[in-house]
C-alpha positions in Angstrom: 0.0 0.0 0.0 1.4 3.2 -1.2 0.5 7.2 -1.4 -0.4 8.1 -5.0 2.3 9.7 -6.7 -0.5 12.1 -8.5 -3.1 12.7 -6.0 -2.2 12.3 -1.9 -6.0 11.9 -1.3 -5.9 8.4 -2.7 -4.6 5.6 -1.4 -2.8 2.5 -4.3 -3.6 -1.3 -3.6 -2.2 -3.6 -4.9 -4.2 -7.1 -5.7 -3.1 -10.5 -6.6 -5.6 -12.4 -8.5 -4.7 -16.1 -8.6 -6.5 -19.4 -10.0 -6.3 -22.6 -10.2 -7.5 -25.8 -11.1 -6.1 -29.2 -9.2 -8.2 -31.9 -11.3 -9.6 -33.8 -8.4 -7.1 -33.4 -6.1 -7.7 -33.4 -2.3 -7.1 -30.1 0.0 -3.9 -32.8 1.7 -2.5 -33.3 -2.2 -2.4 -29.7 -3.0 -1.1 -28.3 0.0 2.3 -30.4 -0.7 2.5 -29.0 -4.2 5.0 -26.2 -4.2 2.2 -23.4 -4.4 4.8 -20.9 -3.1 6.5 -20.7 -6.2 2.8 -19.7 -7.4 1.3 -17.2 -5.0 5.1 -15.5 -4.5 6.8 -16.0 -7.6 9.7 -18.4 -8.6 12.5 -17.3 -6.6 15.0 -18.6 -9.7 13.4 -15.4 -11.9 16.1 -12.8 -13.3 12.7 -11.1 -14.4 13.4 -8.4 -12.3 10.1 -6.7 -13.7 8.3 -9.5 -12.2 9.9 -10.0 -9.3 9.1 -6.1 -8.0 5.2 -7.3 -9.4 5.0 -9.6 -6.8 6.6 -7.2 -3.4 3.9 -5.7 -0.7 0.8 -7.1 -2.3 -2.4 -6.0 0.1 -4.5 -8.4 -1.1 -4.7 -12.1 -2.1 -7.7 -13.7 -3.6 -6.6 -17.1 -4.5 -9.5 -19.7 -5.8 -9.8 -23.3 -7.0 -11.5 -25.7 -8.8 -11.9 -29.2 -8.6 -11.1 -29.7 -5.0 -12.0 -33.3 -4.6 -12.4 -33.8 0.0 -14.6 -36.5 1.0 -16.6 -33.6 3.0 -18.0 -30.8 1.2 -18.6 -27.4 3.8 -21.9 -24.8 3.5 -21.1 -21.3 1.9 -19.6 -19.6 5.5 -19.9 -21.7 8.3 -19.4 -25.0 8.9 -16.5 -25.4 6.3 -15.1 -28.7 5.6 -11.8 -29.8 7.2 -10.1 -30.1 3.8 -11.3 -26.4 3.2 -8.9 -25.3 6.6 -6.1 -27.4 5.3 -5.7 -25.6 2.5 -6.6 -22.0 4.1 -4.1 -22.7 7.0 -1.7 -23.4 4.1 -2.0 -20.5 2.3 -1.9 -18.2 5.5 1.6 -20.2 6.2 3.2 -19.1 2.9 2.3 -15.4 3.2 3.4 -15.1 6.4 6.8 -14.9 4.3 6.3 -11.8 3.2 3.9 -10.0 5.4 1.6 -10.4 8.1 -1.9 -11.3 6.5 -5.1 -12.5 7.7 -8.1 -14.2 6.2 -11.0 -12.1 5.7 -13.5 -14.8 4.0 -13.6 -17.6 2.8 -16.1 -19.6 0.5 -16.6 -23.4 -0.9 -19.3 -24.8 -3.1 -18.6 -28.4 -3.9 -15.2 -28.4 -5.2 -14.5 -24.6 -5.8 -12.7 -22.4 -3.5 -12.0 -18.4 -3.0 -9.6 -17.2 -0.4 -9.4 -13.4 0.8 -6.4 -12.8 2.6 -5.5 -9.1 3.3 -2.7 -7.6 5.3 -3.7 -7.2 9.2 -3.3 -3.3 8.5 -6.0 -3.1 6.6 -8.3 -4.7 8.7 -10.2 -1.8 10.2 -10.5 -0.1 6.8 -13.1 -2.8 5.8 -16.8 -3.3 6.0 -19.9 -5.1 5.0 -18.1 -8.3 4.1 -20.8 -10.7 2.7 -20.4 -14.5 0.4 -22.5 -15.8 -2.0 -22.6 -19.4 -4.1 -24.4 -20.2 -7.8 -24.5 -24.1 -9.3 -25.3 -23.6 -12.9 -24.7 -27.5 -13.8 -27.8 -29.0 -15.5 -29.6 -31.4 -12.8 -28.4 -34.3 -14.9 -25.0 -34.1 -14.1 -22.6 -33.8 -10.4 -23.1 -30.6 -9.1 -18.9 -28.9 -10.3 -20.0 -26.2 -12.8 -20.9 -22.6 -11.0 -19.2 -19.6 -8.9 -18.2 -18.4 -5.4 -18.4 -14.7 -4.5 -17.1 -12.9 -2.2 -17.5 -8.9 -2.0 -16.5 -6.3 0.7 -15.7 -2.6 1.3 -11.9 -1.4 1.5 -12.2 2.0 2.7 -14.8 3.5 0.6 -14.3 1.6 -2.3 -16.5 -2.0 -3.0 -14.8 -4.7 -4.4 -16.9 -8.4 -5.6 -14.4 -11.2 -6.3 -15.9 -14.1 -7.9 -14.3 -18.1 -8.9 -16.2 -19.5 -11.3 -15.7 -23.1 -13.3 -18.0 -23.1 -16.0 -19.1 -25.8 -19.1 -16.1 -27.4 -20.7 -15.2 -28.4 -23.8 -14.8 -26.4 -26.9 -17.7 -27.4 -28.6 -20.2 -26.0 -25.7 -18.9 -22.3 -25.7 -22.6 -21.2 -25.7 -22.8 -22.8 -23.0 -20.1 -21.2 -21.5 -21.2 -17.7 -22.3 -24.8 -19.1 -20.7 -23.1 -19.9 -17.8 -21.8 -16.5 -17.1 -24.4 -14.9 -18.0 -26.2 -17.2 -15.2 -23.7 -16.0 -12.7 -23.7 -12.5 -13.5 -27.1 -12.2 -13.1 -27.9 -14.3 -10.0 -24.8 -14.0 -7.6 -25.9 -11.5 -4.9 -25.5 -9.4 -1.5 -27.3 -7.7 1.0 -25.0 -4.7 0.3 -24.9 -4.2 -3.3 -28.0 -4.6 -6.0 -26.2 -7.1 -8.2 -22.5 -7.9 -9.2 -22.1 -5.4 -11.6 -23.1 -2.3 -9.0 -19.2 -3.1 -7.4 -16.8 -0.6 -8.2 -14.6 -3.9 -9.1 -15.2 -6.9 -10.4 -12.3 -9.6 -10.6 -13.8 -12.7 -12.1 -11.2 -15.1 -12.0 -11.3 -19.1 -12.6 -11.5 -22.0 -15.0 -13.7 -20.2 -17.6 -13.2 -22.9 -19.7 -12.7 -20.8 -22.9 -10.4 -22.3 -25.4 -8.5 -22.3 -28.6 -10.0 -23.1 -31.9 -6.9 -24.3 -33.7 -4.9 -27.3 -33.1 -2.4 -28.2 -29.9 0.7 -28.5 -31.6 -0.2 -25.0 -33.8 -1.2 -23.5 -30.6 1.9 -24.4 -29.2 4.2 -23.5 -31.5 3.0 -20.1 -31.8 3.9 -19.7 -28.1 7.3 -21.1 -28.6 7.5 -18.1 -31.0 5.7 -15.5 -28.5 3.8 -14.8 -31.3 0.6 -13.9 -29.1 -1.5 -11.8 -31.2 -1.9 -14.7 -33.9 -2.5 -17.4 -31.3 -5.2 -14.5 -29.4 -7.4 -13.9 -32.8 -8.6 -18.1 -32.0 -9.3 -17.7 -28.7 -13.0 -18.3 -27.8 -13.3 -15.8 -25.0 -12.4 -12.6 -27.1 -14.3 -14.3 -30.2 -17.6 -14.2 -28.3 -17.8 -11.2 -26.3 -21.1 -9.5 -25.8 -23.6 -9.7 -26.8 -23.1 -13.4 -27.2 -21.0 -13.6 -24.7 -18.7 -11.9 -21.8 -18.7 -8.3 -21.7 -16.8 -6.0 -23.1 -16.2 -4.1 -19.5 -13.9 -6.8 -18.5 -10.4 -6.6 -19.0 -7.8 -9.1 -19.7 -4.1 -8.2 -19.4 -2.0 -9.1 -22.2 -1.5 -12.5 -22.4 2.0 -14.1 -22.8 1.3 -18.0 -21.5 -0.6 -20.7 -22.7 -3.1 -21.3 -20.2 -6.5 -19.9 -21.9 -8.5 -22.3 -19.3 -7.3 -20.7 -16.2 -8.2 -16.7 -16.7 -8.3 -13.3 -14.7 -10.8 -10.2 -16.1 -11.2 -6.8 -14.3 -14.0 -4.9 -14.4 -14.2 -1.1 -13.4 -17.8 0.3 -12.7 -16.5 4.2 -13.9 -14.2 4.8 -16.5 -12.1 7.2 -14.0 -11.6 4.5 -11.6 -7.9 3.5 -11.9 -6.6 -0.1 -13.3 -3.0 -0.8 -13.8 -1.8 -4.1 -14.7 1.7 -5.3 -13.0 2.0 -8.6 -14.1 -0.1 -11.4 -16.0 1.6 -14.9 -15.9 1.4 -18.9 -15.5 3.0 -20.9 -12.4 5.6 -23.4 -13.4 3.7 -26.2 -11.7 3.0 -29.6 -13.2 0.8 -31.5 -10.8 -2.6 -31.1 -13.1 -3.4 -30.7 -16.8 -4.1 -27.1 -16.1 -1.3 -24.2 -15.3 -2.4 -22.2 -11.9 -2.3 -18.3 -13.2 -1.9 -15.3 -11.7 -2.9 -11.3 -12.2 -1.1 -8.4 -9.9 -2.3 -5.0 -10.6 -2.6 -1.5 -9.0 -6.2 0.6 -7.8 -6.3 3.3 -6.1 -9.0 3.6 -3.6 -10.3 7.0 -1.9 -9.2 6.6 2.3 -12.1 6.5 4.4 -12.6 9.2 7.9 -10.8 7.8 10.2 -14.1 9.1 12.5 -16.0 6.8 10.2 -14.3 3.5 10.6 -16.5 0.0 11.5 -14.8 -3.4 12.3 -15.1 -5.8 9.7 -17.8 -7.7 10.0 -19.6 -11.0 7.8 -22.9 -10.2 7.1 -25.0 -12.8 9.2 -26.7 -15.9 7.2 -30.5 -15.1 6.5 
């Protein structure tokens, strides 16, 4: 957390976005994966732009998919034991860098979001609230839908939400039914609807893919030659009205990992959005490659008169 260079009445956070899908792995299997290297960056780097993306981040939202525990938890409460493994985890690796604490927490079946935010920033929050969608058909196990978590950071609302919608590349209406779905139906008792948050950060297996072959696709990102390999990529093919809007924004893309995504959404064109660093983990314990986003906001500080504890909105 830093003073704005332009304006001293706002205050910069920076966010790290991160998702990731385990293919049916339990909470036990994934917290001996080497998820450090994931959530604080590969220590090996000489990319000294990204190691500076990854120092004094505020915020962590980390989410999952296809968290396979013998005991699913509710929404809040009553959380499954696999569901504390992997939070205690978590808390344990960022404890390297800073002092954080877990605002919320959410699991529906086999997805997971985490909110971990520096203890400093603890008073600054307010009207912390979690909500759940399943969009599978009835026909089917109950995997394909969104967690969603939303709170205040000094004056500023902010709705994160890990989604894992329809797979395959055939079934991208589907897909773009799916968020659509989720858009529409995810809720709070502070804010109308997602889209009334200042920011969105929909992050997730979204599932979205490329319409060429592997070994093209693959080639192309030997080469770096992203814009090519982008023009056959599902998500940006099929944005609204079709599909996902136009609003949210992807950072530029340098990995092969079109599954796993991050997109920003700003409610007011003034409000401020600067990507840091948009990259892939080097971690080989699923078909999927966990991703992470790190950007900047800057959010407008609160009276200190006017400060409430944080608090979870109580189930109705």
């Amino acid at each position: 957390m830093a003073a704005n260079q332009q304006s001293k009445t706002t205050l910069q956070i920076r966010i790290a976005a991160c998702s990731y899908n385990v293919k049916n792995k339990s909470s036990t299997d994934v917290v001996s994966m080497p998820l450090e290297n994931w959530l604080l960056g590969d220590k090996e780097t000489i990319d000294s732009k990204k190691k500076e993306a990854y120092k004094d981040v505020d915020i962590y939202a980390v989410g999952f998919q296809e968290v396979d525990d013998p005991t699913i938890g509710s929404i809040i409460d009553d959380k499954s034991l696999g569901h504390m493994v992997l939070q205690n985890s978590i808390q344990k690796i960022l404890t390297k860098v800073g002092i954080y604490k877990c605002l919320i927490s959410v699991e529906l079946q086999k997805k997971r979001l985490y909110i971990f935010i520096k203890e400093c920033l603890f008073k600054y929050v307010a009207n912390v609230s979690a909500d759940a969608i399943d969009v599978s058909p009835r026909t089917t196990p109950s995997s394909k839908g969104a967690v969603f978590v939303r709170f205040l950071l000094h004056s500023t609302s902010f709705a994160f939400t890990c989604s894992h919608l329809t797979a395959f590349e055939n079934r991208l209406l589907e897909r773009n039914k799916n968020y659509f779905e989720i858009a529409k139906n995810l809720s709070s008792p502070y804010a109308i609807d997602l889209h009334s948050h200042d920011y969105v950060i929909w992050l997730g297996d979204l599932n979205y893919r490329l319409e060429m072959p592997k070994e093209t696709a693959e080639k192309l990102a030997v080469h770096t030659n992203w814009p090519e390999l982008l023009k056959y990529d599902q998500l940006e093919r099929s944005r609204e009205p079709d599909g996902i809007s136009q609003d949210y924004q992807e950072a530029n893309i340098t990995f092969l990992s079109q599954e796993q995504r991050v997109l920003v959404r700003k409610r007011k064109k003034n409000l401020t959005y600067n990507s840091i660093y948009y990259g892939s983990a080097k971690l080989r314990t699923s078909d999927h490659r966990p991703v992470i986003l790190i950007f900047d906001i800057d959010v407008l500080p609160l009276d200190e008169s006017k400060i409430q504890v944080a608090a979870v909105a109580p189930k109705s």
